[in-house]
N, C-alpha and C positions, 0 to 999 in steps of 0.2 A: 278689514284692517284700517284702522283709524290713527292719523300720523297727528302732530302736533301742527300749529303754526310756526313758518319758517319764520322767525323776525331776526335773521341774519344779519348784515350787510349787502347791499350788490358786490359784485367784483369789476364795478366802475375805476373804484378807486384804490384797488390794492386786487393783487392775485390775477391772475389768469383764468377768463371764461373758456366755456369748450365749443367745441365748433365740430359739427358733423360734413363738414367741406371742406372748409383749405385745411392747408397743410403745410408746415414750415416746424423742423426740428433736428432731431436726435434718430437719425438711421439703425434699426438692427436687423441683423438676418436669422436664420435659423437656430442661431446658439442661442439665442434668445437672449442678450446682455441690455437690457433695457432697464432703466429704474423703475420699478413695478408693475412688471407687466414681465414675468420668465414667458416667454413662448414656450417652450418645451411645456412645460407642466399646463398652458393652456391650451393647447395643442392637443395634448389628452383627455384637460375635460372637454373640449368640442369635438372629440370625435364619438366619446360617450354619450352626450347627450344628443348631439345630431348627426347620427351613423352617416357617410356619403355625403356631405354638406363640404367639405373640404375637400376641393379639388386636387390642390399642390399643396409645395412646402409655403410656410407661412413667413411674409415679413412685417416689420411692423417700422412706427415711426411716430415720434411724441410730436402731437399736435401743441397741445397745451398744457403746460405745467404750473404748480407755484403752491400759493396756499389756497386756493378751489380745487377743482375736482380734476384729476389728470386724464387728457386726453389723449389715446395713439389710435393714429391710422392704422389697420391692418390689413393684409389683404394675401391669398392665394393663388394670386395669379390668374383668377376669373372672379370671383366678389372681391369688393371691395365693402369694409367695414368698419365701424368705429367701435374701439369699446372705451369706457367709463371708466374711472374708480375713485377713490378719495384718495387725496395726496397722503404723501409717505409719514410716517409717524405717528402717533396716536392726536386722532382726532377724536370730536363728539360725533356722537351715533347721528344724530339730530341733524345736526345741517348739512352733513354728507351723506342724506339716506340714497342708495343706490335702488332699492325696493320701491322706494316711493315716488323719484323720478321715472323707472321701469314704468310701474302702473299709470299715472296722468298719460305718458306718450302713448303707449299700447290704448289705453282706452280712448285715445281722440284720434286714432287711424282712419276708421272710416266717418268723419266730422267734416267740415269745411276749415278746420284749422292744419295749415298743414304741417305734418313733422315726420321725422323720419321711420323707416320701420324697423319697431322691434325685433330681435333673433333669437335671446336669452339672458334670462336673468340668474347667476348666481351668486347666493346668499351666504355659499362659506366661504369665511375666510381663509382656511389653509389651501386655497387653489393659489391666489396671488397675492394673498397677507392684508387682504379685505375685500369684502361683495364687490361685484362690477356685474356689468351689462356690455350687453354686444346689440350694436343696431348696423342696419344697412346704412354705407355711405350716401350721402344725399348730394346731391351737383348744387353748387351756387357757391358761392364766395362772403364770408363776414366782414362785413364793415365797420370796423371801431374807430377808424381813425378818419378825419380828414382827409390823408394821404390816399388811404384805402377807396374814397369814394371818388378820389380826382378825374376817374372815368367818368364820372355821369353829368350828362348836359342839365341846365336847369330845369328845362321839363321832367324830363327823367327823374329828378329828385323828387320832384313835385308832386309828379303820378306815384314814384315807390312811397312816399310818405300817407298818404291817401290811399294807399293801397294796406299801408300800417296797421292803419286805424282800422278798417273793414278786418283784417284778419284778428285786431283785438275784438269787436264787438261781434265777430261770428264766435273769438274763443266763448265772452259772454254769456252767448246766446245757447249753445250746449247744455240744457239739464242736467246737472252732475247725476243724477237717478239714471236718465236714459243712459248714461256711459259706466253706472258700475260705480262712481263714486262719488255715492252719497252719503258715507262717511268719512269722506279726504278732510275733514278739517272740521270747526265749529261754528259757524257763520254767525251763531247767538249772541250777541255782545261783542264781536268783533272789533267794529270800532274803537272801541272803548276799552278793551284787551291791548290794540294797537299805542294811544294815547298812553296808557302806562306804562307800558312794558320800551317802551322808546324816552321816557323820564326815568327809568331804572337806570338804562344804558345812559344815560345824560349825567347822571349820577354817578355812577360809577369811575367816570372820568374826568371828572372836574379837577384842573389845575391852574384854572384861572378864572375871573370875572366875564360874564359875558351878558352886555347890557342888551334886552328884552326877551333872552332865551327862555327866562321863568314865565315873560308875560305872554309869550309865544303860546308856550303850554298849559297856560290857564285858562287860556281864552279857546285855545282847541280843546277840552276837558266841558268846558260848560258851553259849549257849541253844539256839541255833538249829532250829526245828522240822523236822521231815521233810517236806516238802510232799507233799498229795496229787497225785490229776491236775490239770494246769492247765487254765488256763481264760480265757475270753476279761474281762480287767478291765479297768471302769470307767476305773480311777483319782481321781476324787474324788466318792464318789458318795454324794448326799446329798439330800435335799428338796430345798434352792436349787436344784440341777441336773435337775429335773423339770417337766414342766408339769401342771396340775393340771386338768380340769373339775371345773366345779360343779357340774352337772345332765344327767348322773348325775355323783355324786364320783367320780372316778379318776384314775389317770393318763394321761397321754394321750401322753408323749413322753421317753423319757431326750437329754437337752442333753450339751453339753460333753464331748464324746470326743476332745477332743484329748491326753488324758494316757491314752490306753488302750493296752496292750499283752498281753502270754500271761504267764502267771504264778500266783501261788499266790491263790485265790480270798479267803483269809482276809483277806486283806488290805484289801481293798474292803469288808469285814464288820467289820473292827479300825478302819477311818477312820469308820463311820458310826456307832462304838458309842464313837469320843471326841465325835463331832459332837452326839452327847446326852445329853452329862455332862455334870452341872452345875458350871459353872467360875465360879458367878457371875459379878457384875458385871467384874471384869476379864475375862470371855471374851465379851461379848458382840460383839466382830469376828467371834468364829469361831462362836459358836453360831447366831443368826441365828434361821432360821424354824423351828430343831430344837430350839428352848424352847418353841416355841406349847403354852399350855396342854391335858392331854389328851392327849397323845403317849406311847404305847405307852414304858414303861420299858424300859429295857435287858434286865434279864433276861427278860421277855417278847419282846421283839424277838430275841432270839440264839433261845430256844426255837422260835420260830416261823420262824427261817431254819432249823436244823437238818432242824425236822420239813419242810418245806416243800421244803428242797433235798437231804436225806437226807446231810450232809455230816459229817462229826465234828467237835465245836469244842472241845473237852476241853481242848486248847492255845490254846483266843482270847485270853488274860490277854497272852499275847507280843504277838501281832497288835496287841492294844490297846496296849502298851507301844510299840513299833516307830512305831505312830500319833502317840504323844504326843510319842517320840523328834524326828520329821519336823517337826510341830507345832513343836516348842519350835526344831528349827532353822531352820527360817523366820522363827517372829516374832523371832529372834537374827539374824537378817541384814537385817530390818527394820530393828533397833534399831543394827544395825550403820551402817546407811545415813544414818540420822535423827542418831548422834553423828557421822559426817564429813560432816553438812552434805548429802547426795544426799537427799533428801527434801521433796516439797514437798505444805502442805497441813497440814490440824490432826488433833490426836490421835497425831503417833508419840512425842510424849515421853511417852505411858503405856505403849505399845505392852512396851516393855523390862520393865514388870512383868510379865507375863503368863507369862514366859518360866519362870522356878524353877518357881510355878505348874504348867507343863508337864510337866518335868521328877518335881518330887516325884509329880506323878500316874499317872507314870509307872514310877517306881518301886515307886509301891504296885500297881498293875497287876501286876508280877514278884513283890511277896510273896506276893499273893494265889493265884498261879499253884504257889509253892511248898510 
């Protein structure tokens, strides 16, 4: 089974990521009164498909909701669990495959990448009014926020940041062949699949002038690096999308594979090295828990993915430009959204600043490069 390229959005900046540990929501018990997720009728398909796996009666609890994939706790009273599904109402097949996240996690179990384990995948819809998956809860805590990280000393940040990048360049480092998917995706022209398909989106939402965005994308079109071997990527991969222990500090879990496909690995190393550049206060949507004080500088972090994954980054200046590229065309379809009135909730009339922001930093990225 061969899925498409996710060139979605992250859920940086709009929607709710999912998180297979913490927990903070919407309580239900056995009657199962939850927004998609009926206990009862899942109740029946987990005792069909894993006769004696359910110990007791089941409750549950929405982790994370919105317009990404909905998250609840469940649990029996001896496991604890997480299941999946794509938020309510008709979405695309495509950026909520529940199928195709199942498969990346299931097959990097036994990896150096660490994620939670699988339980079950299903694929009809008339169980819960769309496919979901069930995985074991995993211990550790998500960090998206500043606030979220105010526990951790500067060391501590330091070592978990470097600790980051090592579990990105083991994901890397994974043969998609050795784990079963070597046809996740198209690695062939990737790049260059990327650079367009991010001018579509650019396009699509124009509502105002935005001075170097075209020169942005000219000069990343007739740049274009040589990819090495591909490799199994993230797609937004960053602290927020981690779980973290305290004791011992590490990581415990990579989150949110729904943007992952086969492709050029730099790329997943160019989003995590704008995710900790300092955008000041107009970035703080995107930067999040990758300001916490004490976090391994950039040029430390590239040095210690190179050494770490043995990979050549000589050309990351593009990666990082190509990032800022994406970046800046998202919060432009944001802002696009928020001047035709489709936006609800506070804060999108700053959102449109951010955008040049993007852009100039991304251009300087390509000077830098030349």
């Amino acid at each position: 089974m061969s899925g498409p390229e996710n060139t979605g959005k992250p859920r940086t900046l709009e929607g709710s990521g999912a998180s297979a540990g913490e927990s903070s929501g919407v309580p239900a018990g056995g009657s199962g009164e939850l927004p998609g997720l009926d206990l009862g009728r899942f109740r029946a398909y987990l005792d069909e498909q894993r006769p004696g796996l359910r110990a007791g009666e089941l409750t549950a609890e929405l982790i994370a909701g919105g317009r990404s994939n909905l998250t609840y706790s469940v649990s029996d009273g001896v496991h604890d669990w997480v299941l999946r599904r794509p938020p309510l109402g008709h979405v695309l097949a495509t950026a909520h495959d529940m199928g195709r996240e199942y498969r990346v996690i299931t097959a990097l179990r036994d990896t150096a990448v660490p994620v939670p384990t699988t339980v079950l995948l299903c694929a009809d819809p008339e169980v819960l009014g769309a496919p979901f998956y069930l995985m074991d809860r995993t211990p550790g805590q998500v960090l998206r926020t500043r606030s979220d990280a105010a526990w951790l000393r500067p060391e501590q940040a330091r070592a978990l940041s470097l600790e980051l990048v090592e579990v990105l360049a083991d994901l890397h480092a994974v043969a998609p062949e050795s784990v079963g998917l070597a046809d996740f995706g198209r690695p062939d022209g990737f790049l260059t699949r990327q650079v367009n398909r991010w001018k579509k989106q650019l396009d699509a939402s124009r509502s105002r002038e935005l001075a170097g965005i075209d020169d942005l994308h000219a000069q990343l079109g007739a740049r274009i690096p040589e990819s090495g071997a591909p490799a199994i990527l993230h797609g937004d991969y960053r602290l927020g999308n981690v779980l973290v222990g305290a004791d011992p500090l590490g990581i415990t879990g990579v989150l949110d594979w729904e943007m992952s496909t086969l492709g050029d690995p730099l790329t997943d190393l160019g989003l995590l090295v704008v995710y900790n550049h300092d955008l000041g206060a107009a970035g703080e949507e995107i930067s999040g828990s990758n300001s916490v004080p004490g976090l391994a500088g950039t040029d430390e972090l590239i040095a210690h993915y190179a050494q770490h994954g043995g990979r050549d980054v000589g050309r990351l200046n593009w990666y990082v430009a190509l990032s800022f590229f994406k970046l800046a065309v998202i919060v432009e379809g944001i802002h696009f959204r928020f001047v035709a009135g489709k936006t609800v909730g506070a804060g999108f009339d700053k959102i449109g600043k951010l955008t040049p922001l993007l852009v100039s930093s991304g251009l300087n990225a390509l000077a830098e490069e030349s």
